[in-house]
N, CA and C atoms of all chains as a GROMACS GRO file, in nm:
protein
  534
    1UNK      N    1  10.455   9.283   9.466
    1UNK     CA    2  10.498   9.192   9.573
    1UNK      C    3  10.649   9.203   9.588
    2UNK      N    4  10.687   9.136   9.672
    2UNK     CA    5  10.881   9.117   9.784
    2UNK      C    6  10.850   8.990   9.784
    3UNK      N    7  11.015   8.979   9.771
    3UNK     CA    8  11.023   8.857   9.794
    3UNK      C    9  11.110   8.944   9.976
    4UNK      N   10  11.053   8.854  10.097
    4UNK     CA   11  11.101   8.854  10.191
    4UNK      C   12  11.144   8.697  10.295
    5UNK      N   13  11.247   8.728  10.388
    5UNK     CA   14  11.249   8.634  10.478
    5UNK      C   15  11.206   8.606  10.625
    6UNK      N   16  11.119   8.560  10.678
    6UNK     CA   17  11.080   8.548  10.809
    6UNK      C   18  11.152   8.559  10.870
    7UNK      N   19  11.140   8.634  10.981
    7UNK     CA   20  11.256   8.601  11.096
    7UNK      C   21  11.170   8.661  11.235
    8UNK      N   22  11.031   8.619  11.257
    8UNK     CA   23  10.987   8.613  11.396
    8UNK      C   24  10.821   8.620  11.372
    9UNK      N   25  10.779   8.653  11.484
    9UNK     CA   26  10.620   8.611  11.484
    9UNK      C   27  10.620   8.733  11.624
   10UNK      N   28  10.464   8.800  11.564
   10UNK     CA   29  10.442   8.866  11.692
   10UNK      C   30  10.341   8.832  11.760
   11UNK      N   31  10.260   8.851  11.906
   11UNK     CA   32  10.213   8.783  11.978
   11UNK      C   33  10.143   8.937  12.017
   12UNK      N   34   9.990   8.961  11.962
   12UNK     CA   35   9.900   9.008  12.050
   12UNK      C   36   9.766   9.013  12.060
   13UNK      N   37   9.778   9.041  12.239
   13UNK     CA   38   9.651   8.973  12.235
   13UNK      C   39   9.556   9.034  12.249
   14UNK      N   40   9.550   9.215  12.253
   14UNK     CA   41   9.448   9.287  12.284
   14UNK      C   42   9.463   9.396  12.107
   15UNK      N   43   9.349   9.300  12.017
   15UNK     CA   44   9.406   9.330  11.868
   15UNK      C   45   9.245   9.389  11.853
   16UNK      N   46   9.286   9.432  11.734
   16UNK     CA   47   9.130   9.428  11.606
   16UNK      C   48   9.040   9.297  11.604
   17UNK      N   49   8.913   9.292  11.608
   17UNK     CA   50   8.814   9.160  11.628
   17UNK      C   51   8.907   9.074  11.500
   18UNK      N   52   8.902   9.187  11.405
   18UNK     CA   53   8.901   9.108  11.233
   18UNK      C   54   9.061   9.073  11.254
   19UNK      N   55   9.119   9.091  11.321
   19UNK     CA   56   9.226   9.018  11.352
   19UNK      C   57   9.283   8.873  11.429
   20UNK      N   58   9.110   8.875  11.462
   20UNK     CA   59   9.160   8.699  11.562
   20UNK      C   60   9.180   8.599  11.449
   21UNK      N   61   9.286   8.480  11.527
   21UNK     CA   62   9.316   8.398  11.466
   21UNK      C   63   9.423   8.398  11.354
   22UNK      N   64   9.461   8.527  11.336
   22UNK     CA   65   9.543   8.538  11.254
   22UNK      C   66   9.696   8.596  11.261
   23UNK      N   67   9.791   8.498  11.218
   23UNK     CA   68   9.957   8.452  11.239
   23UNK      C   69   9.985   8.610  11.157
   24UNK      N   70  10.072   8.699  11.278
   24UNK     CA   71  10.108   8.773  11.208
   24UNK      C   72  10.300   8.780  11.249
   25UNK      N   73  10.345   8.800  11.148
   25UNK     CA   74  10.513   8.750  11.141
   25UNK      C   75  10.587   8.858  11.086
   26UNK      N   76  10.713   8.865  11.148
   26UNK     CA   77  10.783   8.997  11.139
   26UNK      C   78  10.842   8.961  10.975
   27UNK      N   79  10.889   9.034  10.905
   27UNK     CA   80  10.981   8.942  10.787
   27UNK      C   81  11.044   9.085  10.735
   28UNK      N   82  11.187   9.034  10.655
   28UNK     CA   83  11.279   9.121  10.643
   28UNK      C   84  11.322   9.111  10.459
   29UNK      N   85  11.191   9.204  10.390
   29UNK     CA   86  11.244   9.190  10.230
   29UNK      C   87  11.388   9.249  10.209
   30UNK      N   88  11.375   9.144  10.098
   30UNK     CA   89  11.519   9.080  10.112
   30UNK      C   90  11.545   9.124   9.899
   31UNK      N   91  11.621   9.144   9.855
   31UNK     CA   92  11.642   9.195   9.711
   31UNK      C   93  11.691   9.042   9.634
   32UNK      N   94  11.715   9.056   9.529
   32UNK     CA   95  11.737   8.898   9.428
   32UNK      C   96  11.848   8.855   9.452
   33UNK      N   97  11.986   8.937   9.571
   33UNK     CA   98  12.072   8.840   9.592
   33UNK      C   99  12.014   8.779   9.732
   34UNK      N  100  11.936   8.774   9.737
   34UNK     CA  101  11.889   8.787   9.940
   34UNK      C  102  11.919   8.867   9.996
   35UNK      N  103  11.984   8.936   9.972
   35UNK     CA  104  12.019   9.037  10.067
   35UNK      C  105  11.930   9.140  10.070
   36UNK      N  106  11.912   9.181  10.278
   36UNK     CA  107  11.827   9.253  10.310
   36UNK      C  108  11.786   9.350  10.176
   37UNK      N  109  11.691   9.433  10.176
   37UNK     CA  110  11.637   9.527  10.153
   37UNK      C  111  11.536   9.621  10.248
   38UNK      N  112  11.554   9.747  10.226
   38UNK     CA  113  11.479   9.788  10.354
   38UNK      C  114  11.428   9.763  10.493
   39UNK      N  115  11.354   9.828  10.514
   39UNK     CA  116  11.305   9.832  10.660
   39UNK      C  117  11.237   9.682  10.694
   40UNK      N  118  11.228   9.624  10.858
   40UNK     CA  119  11.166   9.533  10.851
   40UNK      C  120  11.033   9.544  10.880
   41UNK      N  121  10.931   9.466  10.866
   41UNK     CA  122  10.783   9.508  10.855
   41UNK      C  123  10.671   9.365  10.936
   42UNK      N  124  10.568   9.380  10.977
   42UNK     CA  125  10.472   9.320  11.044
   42UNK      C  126  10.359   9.273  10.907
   43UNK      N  127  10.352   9.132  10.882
   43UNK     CA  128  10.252   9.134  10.809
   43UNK      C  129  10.145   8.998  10.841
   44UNK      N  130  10.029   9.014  10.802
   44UNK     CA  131   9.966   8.891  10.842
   44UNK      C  132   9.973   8.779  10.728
   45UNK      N  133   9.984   8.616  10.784
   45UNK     CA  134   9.993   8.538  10.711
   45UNK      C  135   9.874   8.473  10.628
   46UNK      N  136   9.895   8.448  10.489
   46UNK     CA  137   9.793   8.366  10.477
   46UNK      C  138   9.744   8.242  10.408
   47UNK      N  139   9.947   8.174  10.432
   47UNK     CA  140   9.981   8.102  10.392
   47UNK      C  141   9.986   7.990  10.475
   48UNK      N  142  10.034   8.008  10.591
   48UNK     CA  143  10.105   7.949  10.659
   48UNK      C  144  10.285   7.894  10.680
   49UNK      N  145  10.335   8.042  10.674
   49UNK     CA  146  10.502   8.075  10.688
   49UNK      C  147  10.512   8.036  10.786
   50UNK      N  148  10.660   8.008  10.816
   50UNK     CA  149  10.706   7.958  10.926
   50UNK      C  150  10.803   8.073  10.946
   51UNK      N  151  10.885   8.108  11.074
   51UNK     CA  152  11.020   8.179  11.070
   51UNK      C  153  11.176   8.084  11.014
   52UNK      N  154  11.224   8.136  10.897
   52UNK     CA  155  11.347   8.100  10.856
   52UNK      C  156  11.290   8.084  10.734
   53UNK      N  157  11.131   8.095  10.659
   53UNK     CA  158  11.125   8.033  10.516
   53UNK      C  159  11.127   8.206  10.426
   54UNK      N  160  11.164   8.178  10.311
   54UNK     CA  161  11.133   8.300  10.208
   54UNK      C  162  10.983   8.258  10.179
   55UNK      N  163  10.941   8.403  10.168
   55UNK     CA  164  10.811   8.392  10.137
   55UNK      C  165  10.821   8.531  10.003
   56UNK      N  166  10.669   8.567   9.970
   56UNK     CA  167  10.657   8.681   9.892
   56UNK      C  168  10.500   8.686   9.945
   57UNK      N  169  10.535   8.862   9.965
   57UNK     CA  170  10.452   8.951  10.064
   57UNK      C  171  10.400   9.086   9.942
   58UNK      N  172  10.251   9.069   9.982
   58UNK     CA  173  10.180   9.196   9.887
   58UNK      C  174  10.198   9.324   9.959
   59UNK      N  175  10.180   9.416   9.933
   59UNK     CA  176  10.192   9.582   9.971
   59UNK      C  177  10.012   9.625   9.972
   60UNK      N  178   9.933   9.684  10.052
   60UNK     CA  179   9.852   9.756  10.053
   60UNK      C  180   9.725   9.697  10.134
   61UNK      N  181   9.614   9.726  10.045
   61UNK     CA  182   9.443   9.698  10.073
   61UNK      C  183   9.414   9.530  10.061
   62UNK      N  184   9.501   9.526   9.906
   62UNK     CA  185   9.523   9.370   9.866
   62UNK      C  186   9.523   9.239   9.942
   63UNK      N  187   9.621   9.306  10.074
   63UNK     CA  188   9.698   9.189  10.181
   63UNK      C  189   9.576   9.110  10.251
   64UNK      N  190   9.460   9.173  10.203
   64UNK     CA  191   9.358   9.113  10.326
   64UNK      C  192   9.255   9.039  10.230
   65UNK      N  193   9.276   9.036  10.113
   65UNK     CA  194   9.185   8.982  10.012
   65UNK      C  195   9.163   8.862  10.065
   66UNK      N  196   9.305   8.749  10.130
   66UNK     CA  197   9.270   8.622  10.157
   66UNK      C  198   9.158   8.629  10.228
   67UNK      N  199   9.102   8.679  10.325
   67UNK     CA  200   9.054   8.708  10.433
   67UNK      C  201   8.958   8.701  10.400
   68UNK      N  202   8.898   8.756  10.241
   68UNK     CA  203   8.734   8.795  10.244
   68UNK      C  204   8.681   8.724  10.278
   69UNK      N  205   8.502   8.714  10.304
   69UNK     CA  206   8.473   8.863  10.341
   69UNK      C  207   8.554   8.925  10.514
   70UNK      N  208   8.602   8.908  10.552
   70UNK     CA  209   8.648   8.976  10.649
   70UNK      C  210   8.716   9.075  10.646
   71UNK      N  211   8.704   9.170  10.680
   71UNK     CA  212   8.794   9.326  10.645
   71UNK      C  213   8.904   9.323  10.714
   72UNK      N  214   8.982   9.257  10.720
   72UNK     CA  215   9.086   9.267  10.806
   72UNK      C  216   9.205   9.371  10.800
   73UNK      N  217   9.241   9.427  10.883
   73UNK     CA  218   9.303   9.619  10.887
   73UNK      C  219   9.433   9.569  10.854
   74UNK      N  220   9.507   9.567  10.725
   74UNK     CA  221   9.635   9.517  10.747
   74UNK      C  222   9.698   9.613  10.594
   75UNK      N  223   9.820   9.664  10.596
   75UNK     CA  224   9.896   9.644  10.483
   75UNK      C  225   9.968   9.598  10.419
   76UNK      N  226   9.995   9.477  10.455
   76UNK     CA  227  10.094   9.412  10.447
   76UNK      C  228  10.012   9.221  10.470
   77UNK      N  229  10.080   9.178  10.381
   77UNK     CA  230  10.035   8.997  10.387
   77UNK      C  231  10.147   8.911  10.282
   78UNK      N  232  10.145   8.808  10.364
   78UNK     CA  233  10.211   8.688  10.301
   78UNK      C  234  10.153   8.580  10.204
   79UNK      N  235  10.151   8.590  10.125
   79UNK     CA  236  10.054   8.511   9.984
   79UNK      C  237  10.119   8.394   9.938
   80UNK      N  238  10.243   8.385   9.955
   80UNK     CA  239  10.321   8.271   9.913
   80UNK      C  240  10.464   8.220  10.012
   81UNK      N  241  10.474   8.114   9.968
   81UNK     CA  242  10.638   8.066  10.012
   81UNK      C  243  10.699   8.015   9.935
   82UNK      N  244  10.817   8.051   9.908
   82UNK     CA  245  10.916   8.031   9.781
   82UNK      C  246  10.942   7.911   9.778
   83UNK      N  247  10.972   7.850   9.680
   83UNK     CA  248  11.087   7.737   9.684
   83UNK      C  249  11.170   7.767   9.601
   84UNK      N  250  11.254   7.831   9.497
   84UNK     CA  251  11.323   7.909   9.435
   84UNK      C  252  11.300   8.015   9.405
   85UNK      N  253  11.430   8.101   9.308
   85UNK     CA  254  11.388   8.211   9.234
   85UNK      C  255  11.546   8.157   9.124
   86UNK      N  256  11.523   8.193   9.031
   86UNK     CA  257  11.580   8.186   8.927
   86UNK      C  258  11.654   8.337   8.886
   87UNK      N  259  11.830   8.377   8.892
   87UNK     CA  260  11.838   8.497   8.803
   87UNK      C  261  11.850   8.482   8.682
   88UNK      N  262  11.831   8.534   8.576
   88UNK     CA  263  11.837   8.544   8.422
   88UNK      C  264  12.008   8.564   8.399
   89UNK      N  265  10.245  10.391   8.601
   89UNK     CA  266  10.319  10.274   8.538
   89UNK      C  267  10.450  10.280   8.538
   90UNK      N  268  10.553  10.196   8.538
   90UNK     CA  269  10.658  10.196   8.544
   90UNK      C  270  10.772  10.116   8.436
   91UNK      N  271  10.892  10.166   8.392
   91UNK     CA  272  10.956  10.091   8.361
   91UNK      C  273  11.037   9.991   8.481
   92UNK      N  274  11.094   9.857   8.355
   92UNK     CA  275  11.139   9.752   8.442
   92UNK      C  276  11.214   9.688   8.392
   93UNK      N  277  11.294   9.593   8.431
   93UNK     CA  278  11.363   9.483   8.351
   93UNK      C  279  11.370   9.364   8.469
   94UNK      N  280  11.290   9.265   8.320
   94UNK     CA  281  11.248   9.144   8.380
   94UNK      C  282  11.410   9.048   8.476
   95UNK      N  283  11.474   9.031   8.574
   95UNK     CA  284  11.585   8.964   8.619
   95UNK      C  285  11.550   8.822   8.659
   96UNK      N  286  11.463   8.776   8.651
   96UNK     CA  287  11.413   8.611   8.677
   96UNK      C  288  11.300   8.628   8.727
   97UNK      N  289  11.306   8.490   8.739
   97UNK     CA  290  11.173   8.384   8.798
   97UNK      C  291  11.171   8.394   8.943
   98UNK      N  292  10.999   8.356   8.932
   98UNK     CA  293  11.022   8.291   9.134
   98UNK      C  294  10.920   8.169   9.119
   99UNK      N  295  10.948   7.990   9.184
   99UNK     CA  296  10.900   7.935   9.196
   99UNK      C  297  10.820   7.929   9.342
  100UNK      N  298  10.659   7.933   9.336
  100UNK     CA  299  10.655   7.884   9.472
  100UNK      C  300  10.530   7.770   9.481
  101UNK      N  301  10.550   7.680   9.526
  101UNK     CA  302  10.421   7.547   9.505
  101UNK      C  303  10.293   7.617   9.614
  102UNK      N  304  10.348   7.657   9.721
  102UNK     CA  305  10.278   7.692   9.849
  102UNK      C  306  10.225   7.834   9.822
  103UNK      N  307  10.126   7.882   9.773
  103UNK     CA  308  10.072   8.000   9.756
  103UNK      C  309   9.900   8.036   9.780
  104UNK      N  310   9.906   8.197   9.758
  104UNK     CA  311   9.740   8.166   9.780
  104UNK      C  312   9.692   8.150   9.628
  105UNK      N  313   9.524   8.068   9.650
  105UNK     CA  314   9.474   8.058   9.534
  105UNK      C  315   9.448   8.057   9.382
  106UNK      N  316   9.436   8.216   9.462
  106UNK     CA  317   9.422   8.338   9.338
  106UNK      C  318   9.533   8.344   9.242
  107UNK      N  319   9.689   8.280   9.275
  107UNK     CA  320   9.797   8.277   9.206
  107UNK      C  321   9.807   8.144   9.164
  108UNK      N  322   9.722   8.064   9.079
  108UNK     CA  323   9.728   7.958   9.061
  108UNK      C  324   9.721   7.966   8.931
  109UNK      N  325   9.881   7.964   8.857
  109UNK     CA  326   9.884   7.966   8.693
  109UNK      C  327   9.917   8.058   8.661
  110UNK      N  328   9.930   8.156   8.746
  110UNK     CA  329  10.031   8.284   8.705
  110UNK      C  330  10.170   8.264   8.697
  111UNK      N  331  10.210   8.309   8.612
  111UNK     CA  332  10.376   8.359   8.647
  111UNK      C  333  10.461   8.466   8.712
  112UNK      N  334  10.496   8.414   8.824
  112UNK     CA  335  10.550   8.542   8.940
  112UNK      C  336  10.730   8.551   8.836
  113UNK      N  337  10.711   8.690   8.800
  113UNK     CA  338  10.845   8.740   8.749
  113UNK      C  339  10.956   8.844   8.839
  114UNK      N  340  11.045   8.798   8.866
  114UNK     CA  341  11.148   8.948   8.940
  114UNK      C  342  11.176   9.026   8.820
  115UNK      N  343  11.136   9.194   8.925
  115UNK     CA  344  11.129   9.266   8.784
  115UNK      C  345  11.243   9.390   8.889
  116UNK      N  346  11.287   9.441   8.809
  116UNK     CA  347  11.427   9.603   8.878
  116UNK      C  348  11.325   9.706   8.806
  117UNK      N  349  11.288   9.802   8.860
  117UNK     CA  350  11.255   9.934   8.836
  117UNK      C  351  11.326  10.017   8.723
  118UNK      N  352  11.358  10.090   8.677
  118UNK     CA  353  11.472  10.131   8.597
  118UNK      C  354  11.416  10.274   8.575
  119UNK      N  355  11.539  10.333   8.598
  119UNK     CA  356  11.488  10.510   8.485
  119UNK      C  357  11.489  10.456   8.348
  120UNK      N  358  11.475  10.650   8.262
  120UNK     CA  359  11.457  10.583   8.145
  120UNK      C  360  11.603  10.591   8.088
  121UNK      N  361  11.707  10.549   8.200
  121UNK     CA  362  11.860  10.574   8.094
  121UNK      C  363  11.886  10.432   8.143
  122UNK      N  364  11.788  10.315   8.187
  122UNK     CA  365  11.805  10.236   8.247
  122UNK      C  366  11.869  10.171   8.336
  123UNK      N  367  11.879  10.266   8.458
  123UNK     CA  368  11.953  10.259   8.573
  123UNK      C  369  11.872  10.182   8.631
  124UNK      N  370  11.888  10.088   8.744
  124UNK     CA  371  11.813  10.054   8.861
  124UNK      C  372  11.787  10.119   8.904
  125UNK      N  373  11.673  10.114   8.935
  125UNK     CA  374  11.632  10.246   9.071
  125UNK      C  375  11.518  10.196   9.180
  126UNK      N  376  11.538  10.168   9.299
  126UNK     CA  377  11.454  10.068   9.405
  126UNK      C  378  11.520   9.979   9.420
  127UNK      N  379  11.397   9.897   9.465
  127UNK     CA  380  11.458   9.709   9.494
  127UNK      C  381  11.363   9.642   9.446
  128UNK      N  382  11.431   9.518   9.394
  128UNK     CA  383  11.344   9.421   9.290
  128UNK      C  384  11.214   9.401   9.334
  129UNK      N  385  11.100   9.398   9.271
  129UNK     CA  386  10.961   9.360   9.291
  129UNK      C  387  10.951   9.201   9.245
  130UNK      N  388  10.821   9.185   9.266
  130UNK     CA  389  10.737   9.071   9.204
  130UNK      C  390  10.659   9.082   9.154
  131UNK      N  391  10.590   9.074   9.057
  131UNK     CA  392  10.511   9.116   8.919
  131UNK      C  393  10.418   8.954   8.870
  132UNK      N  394  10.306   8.994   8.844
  132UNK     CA  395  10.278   8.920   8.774
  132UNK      C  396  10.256   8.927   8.689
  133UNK      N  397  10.316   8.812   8.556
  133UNK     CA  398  10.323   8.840   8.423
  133UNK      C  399  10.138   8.815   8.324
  134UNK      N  400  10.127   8.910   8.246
  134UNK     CA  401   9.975   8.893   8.161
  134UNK      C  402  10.030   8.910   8.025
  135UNK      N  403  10.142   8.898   8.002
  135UNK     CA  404  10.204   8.959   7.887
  135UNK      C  405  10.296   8.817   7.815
  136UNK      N  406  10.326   8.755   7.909
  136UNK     CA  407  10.436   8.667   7.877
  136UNK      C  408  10.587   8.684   7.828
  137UNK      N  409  10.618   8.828   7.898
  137UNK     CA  410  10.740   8.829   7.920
  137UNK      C  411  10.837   8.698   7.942
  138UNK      N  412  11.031   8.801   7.930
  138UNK     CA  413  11.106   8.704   7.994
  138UNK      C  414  11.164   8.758   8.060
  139UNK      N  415  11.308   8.675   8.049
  139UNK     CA  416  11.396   8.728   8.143
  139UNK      C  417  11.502   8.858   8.047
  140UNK      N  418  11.540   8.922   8.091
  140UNK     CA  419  11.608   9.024   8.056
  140UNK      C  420  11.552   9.140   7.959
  141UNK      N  421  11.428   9.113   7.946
  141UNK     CA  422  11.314   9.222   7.848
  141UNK      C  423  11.295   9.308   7.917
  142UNK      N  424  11.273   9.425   7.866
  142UNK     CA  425  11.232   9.575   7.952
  142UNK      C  426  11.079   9.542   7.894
  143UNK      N  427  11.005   9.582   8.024
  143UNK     CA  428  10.856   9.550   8.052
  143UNK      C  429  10.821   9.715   8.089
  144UNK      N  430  10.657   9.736   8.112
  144UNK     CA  431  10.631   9.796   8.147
  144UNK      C  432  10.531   9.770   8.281
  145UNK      N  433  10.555   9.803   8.396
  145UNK     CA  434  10.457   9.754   8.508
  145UNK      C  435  10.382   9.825   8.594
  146UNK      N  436  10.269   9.747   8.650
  146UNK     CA  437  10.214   9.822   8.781
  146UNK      C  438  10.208   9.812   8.899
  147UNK      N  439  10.253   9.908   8.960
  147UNK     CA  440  10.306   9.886   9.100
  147UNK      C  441  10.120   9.976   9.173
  148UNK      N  442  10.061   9.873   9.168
  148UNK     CA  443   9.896   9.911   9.232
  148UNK      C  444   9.837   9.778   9.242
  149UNK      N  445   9.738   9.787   9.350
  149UNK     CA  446   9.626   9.673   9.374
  149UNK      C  447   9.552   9.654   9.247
  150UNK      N  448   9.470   9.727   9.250
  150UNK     CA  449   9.353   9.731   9.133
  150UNK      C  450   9.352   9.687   8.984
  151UNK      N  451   9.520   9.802   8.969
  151UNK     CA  452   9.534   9.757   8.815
  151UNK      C  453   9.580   9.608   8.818
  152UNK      N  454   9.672   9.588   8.874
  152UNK     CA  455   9.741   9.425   8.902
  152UNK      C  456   9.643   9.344   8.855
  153UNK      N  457   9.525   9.382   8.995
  153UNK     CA  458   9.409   9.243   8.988
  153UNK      C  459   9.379   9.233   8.848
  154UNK      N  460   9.329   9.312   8.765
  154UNK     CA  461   9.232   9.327   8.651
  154UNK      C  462   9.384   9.283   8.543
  155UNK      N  463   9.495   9.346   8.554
  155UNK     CA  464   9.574   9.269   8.441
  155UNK      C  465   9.558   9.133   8.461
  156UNK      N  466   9.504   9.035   8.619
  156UNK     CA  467   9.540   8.895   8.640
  156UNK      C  468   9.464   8.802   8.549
  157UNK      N  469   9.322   8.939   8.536
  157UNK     CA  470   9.202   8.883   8.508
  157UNK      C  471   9.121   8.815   8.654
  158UNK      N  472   9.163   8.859   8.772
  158UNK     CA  473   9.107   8.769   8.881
  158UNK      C  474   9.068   8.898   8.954
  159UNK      N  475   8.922   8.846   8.993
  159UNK     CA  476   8.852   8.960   9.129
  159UNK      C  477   8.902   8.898   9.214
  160UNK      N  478   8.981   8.995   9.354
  160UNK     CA  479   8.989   8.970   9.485
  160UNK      C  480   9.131   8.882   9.453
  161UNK      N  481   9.240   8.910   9.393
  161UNK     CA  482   9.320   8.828   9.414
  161UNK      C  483   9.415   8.966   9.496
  162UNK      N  484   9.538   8.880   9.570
  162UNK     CA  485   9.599   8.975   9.650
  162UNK      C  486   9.747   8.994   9.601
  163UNK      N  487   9.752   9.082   9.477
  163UNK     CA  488   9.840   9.118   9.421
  163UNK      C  489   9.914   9.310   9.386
  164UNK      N  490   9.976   9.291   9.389
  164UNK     CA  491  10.029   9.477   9.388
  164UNK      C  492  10.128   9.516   9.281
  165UNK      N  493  10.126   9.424   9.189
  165UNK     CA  494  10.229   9.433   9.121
  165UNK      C  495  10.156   9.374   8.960
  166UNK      N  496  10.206   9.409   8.846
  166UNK     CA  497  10.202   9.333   8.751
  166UNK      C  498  10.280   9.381   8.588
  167UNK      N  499  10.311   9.284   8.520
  167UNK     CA  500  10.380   9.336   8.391
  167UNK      C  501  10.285   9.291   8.303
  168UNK      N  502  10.265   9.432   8.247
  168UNK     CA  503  10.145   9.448   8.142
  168UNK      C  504  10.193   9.452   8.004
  169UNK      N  505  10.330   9.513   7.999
  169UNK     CA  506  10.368   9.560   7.833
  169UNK      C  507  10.518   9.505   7.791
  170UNK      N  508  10.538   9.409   7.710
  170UNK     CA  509  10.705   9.476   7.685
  170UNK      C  510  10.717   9.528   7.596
  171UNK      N  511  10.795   9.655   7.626
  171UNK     CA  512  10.863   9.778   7.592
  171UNK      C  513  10.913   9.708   7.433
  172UNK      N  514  10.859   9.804   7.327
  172UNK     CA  515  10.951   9.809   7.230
  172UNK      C  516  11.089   9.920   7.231
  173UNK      N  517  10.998  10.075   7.255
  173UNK     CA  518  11.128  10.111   7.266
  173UNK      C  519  11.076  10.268   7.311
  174UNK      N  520  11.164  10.302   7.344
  174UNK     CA  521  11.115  10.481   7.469
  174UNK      C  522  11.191  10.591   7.363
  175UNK      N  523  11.071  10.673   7.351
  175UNK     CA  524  11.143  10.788   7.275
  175UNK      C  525  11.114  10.912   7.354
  176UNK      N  526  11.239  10.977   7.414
  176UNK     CA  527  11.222  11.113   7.493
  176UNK      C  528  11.306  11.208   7.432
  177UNK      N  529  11.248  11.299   7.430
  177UNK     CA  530  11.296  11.426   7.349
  177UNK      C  531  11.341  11.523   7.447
  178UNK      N  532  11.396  11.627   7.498
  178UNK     CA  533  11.452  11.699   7.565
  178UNK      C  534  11.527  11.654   7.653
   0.00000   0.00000   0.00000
């Protein structure tokens, strides 16, 4: 998992069936000072993120587990929303 | 599998399920001369790591889930070992 930050929501409406109903949000992982890290990416929610919260986002097949049984086509998902992180 | 070094915690109350009682750890990638190398992950701990321990992790679905002990949880990451100590020869 990333820890990433929301910063938009995308809107469409001619999708995958296994895609209705579901909040998918742009977000920009972000490294342990916050600061960006890489590219920004499309993932579906399945938390319920808002834009402006840190969240932490899975990588792969995984992202759609919330979903079961629904196969939903995604690589990317939002599993949590932060309320801290602690450095050592 | 990968080396790592554990750099903190992440609290989050708002999560899915399946992460209920785990410990989400920030972990740095590292060669083995222990450089950083990437950008920090999130790991979940089965080991009971800490902070500043060199771990060993997995950056995969499958293995993750099964270190969680949980079917169908939605994880890609996990710290399975800490490292006593790396011996490379050449």
């Amino acid at each position: 998992m990333q820890l990433a930050k929301v910063i938009g929501d995308v809107v469409v409406t001619r999708k995958d069936d296994n895609l209705s109903g579901i909040a998918l949000l742009v977000i920009q992982p972000i490294d342990a000072q916050g600061a960006p890290a890489g590219r920004t990416l499309v993932a579906v929610d399945a938390v319920g993120a808002g834009v402006g919260e840190t969240v932490f986002f899975v990588r792969g097949k995984e992202a759609s587990f919330p979903f079961y049984p629904t196969e939903v086509p995604t690589d990317a998902g939002i599993v949590g929303i932060v309320d801290h992180w602690d450095l050592g | 599998m990968t080396l790592a070094r554990v750099v903190g915690t992440v609290v989050a109350t708002h999560k899915h399920r399946k992460f209920d009682g785990a410990k989400l750890l920030l972990v740095q990638p590292i060669t083995l001369d222990d450089q950083p190398r990437g950008t920090t992950l999130l790991a979940v701990d089965s080991v009971g790591a800490g902070v500043h321990e060199k771990v060993l992790i997995v950056i995969e679905g499958r293995a993750a889930g099964e270190a969680l002990g949980r079917k169908g949880a939605p994880v890609d990451a996990a710290v399975i070992g800490i490292v006593d100590s790396v011996d490379v020869s050449e």
